[in-house]
Backbone bond lengths (Angstrom), bond angles and torsions (degrees), N, CA, C in turn:
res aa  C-N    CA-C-N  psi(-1)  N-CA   C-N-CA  omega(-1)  CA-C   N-CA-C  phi
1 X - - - 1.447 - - 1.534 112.02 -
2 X 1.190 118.51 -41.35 1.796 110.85 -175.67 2.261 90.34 -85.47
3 X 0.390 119.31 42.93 1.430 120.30 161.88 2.080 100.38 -106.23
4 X 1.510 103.68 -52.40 1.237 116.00 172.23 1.575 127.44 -30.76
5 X 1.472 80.30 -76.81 1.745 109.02 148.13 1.861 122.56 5.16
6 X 1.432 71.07 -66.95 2.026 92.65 -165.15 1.346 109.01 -95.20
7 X 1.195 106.52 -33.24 1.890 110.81 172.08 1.808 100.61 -68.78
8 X 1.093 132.11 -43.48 1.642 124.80 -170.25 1.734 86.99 -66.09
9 X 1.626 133.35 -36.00 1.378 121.01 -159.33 1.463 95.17 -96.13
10 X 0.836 143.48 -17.99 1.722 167.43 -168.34 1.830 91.36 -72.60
11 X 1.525 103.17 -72.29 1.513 108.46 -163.83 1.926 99.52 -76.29
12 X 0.888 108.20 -16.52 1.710 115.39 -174.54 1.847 90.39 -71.25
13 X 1.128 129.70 -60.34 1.212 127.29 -165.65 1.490 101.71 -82.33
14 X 0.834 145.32 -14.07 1.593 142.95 150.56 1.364 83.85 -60.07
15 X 1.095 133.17 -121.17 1.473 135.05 -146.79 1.508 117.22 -28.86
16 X 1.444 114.75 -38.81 1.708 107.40 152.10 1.713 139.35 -48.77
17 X 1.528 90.02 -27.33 1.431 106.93 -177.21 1.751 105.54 -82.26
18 X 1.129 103.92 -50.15 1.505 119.08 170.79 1.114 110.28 -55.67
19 X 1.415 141.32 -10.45 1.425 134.24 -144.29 2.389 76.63 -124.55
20 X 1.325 112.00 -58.15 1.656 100.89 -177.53 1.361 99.68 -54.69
21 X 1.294 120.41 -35.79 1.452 101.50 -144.27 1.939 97.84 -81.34
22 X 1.048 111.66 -29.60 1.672 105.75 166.95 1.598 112.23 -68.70
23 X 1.602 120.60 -42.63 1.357 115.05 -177.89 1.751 103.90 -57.82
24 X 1.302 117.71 -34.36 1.661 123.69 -175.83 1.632 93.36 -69.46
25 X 1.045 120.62 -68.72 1.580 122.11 -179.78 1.945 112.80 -26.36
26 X 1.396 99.66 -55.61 1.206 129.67 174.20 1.405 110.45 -34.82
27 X 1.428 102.70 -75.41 1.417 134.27 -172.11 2.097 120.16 -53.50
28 X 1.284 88.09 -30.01 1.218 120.14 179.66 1.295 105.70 -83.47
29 X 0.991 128.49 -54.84 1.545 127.19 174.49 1.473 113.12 -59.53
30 X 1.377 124.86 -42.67 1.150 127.31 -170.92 1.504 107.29 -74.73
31 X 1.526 134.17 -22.05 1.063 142.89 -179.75 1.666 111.38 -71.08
32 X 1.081 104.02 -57.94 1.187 136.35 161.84 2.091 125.32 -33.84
33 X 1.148 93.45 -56.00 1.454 120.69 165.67 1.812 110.05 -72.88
34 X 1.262 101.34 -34.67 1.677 101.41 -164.17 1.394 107.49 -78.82
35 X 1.058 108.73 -51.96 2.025 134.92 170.20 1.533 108.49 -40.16
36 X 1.429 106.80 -49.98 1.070 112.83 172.94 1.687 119.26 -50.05
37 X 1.673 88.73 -55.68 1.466 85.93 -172.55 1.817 111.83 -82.36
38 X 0.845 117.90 2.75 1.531 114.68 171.72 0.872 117.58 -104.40
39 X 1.940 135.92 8.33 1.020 136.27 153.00 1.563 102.39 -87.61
40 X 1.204 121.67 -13.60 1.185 93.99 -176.88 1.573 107.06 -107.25
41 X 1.290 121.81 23.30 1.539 155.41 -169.80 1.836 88.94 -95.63
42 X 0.975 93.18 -79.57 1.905 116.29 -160.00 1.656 71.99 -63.16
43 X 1.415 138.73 -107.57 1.130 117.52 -158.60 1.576 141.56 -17.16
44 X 0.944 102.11 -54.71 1.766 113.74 152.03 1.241 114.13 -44.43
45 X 1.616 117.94 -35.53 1.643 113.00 -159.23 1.902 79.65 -101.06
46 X 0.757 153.25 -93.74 1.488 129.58 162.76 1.828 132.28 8.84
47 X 1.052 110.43 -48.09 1.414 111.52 -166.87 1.958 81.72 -85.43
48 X 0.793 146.15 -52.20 1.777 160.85 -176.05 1.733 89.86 -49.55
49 X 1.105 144.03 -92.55 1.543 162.63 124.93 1.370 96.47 37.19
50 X 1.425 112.03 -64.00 1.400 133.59 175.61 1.515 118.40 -44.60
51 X 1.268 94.16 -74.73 1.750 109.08 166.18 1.132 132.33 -43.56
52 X 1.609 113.80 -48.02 1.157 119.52 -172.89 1.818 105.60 -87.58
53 X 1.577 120.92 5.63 1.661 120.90 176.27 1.674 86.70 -89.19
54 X 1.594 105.12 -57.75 1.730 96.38 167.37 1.419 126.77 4.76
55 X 1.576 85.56 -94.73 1.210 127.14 -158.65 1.700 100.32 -62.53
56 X 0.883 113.02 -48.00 1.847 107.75 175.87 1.827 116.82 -66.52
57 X 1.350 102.39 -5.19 1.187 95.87 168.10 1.456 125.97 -110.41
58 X 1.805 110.88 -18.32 1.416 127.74 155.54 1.409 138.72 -110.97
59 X 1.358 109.32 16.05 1.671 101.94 155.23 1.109 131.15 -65.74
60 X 1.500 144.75 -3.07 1.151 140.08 175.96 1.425 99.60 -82.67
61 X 1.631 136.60 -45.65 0.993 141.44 148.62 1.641 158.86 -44.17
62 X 1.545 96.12 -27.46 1.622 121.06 -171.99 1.212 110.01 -150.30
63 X 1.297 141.86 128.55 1.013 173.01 -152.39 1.509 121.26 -135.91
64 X 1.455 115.29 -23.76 1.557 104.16 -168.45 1.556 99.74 -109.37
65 X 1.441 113.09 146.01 1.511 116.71 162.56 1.095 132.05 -74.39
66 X 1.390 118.15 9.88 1.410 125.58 149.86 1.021 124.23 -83.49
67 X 2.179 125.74 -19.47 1.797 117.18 167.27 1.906 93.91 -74.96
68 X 1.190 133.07 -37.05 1.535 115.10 -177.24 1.366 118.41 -69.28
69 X 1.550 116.13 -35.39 1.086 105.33 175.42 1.931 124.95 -74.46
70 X 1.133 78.30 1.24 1.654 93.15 -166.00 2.288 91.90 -98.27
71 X 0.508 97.16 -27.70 1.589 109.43 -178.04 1.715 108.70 -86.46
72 X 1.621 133.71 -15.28 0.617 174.42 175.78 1.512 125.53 -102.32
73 X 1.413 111.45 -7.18 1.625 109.70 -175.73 1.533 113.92 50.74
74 X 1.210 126.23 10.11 1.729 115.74 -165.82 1.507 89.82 -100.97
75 X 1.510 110.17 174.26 1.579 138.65 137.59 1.569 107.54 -46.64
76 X 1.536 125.90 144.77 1.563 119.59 151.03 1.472 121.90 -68.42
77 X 1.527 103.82 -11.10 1.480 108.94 -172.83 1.633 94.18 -89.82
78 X 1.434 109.86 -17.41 1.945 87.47 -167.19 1.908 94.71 -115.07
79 X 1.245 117.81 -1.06 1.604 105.82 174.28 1.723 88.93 -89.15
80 X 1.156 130.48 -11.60 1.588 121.45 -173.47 1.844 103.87 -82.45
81 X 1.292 100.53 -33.46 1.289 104.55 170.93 1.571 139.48 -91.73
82 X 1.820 88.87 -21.36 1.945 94.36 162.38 1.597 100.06 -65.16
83 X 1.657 104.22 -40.09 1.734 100.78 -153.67 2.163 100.82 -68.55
84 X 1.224 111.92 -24.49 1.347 112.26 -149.67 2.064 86.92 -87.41
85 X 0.982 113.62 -59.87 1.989 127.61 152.68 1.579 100.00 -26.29
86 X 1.512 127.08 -42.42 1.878 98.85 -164.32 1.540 95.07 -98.55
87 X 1.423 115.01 -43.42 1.840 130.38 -178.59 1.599 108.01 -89.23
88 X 0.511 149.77 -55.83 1.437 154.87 -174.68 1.862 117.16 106.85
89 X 1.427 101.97 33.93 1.342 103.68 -169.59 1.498 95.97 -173.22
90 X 1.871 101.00 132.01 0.893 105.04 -160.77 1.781 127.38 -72.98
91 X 1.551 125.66 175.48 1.475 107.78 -173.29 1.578 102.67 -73.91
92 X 1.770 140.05 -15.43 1.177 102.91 175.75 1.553 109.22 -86.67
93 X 1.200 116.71 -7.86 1.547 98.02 161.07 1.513 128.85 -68.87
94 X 1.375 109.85 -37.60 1.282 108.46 158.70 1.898 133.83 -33.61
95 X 1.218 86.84 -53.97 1.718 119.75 175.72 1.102 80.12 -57.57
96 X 1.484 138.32 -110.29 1.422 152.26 -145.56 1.743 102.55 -39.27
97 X 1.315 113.19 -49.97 2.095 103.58 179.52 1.613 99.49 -57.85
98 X 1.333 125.70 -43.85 0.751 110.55 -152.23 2.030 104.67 -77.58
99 X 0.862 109.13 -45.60 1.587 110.66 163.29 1.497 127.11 -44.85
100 X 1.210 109.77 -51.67 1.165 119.39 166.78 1.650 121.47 -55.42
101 X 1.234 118.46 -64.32 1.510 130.75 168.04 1.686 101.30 -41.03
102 X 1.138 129.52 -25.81 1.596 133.09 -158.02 1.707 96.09 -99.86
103 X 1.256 109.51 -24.31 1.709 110.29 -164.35 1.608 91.10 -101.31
104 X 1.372 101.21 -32.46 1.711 98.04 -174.28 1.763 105.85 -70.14
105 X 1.110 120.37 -40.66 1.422 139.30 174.29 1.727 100.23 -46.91
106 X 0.912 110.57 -66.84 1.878 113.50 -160.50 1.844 83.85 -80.66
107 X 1.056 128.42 -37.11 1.603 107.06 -172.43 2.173 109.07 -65.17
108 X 1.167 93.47 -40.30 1.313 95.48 170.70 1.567 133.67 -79.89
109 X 1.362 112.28 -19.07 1.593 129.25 -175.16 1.244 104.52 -120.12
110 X 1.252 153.27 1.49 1.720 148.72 -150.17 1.235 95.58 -150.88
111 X 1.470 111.13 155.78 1.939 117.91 -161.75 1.749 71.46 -123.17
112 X 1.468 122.85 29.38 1.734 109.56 171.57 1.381 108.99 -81.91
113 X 1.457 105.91 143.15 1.710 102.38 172.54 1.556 120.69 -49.35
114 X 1.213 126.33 -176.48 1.149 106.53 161.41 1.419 128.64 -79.79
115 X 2.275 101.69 -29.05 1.380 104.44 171.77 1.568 127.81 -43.08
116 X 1.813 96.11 -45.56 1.332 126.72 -179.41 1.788 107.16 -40.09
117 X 1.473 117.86 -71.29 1.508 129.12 171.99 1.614 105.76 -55.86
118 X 1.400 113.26 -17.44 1.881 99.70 167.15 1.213 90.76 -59.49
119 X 1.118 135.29 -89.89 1.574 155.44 -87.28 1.342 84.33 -111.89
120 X 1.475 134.68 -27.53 1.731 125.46 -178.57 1.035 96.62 -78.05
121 X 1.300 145.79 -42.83 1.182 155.98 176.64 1.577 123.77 -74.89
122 X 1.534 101.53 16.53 1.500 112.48 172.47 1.747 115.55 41.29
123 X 1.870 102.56 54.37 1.680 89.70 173.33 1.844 86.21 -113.42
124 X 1.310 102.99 -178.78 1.452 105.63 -169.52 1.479 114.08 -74.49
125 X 1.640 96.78 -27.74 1.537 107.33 -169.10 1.762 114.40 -155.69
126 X 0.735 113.93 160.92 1.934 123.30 161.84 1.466 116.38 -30.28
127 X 1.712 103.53 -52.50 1.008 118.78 -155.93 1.799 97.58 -69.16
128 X 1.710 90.67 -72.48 1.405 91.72 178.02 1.354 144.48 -33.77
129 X 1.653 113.29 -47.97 1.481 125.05 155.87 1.447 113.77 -48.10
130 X 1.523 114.49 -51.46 1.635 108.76 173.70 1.774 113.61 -41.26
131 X 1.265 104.58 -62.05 1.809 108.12 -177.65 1.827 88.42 -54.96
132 X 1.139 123.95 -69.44 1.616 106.43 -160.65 1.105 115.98 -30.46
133 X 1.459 114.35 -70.34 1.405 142.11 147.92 1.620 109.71 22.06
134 X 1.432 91.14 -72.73 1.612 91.20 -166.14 1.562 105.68 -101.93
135 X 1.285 106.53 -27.69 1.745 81.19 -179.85 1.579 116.40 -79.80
136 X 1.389 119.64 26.74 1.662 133.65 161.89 1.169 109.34 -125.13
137 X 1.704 138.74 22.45 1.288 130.51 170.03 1.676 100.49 -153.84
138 X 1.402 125.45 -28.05 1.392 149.83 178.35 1.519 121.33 75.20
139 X 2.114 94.13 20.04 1.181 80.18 156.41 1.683 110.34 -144.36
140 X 1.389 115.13 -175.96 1.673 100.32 175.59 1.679 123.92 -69.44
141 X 1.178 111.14 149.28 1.608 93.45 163.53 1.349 138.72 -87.64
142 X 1.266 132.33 39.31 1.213 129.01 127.04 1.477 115.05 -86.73
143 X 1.262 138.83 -32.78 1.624 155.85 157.85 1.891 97.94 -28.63
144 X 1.723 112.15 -37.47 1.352 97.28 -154.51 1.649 86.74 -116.08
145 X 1.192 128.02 -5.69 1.679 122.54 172.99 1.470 105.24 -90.19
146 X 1.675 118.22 8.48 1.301 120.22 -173.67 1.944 103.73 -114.39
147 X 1.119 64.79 -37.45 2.077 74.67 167.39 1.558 132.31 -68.42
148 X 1.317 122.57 135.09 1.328 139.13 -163.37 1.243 109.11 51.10
């Protein structure tokens, strides 16, 4: 009978042992899996970081997501989708606030013509910036250097 004894405490500590060594197995995987995904987190949050140092130094100049993505080594199809995955909005919207906010700025604070804020703002013409103009604010810019 005490042989019994030690085999019920015998098989009890096997099954304890068996029981870390899957939670370690476990544990390991999940580490493993997580790293993964937060490198590819922080990368995203990097390549975004990236864009947007870009982009604050060439929106007065560039406009298309093919010079960032191109400055960037990416596709326009895959910096539109790192950028839209880390911000929730895509890089030509990005591009576009940031132009816009810059034209809205000098129309309200700057004695510049409006031609003048085309052409700082690298559009081809009056005209053209006018249409940009409004179909990203809905209205013209003299309409919005006249407002409030």
């Amino acid at each position: 009978m005490p042989a019994d004894v030690y085999s019920a405490e015998v098989i009890r500590s096997i099954i304890r042992t068996l029981a870390y060594k899957v939670c370690r197995v476990i544990g390991r995987h999940i580490e493993t899996n997580g790293e993964r995904q937060v490198s590819a987190r922080s990368r995203n949050d990097e390549y975004f970081s990236q864009f947007m140092n870009i982009l604050g130094k060439h929106y007065t100049q560039e406009r298309s997501v093919g010079f960032y993505a191109g400055q960037l080594n990416l596709t326009p199809k895959y910096l539109t989708t790192i950028i839209r995955k880390t911000s929730g909005r895509t890089a030509a919207e990005w591009i576009d606030d940031y132009v816009v906010l810059e034209a809205k700025n000098l129309l309200k604070y700057s004695t510049m013509s409006i031609q003048e804020i085309a052409y700082c703002l690298n559009f081809p013409n009056q005209s053209f910036f006018g249409k940009y103009f409004r179909s990203h604010t809905g209205m013209t810019p003299s309409a919005y250097r006249m407002s409030k």
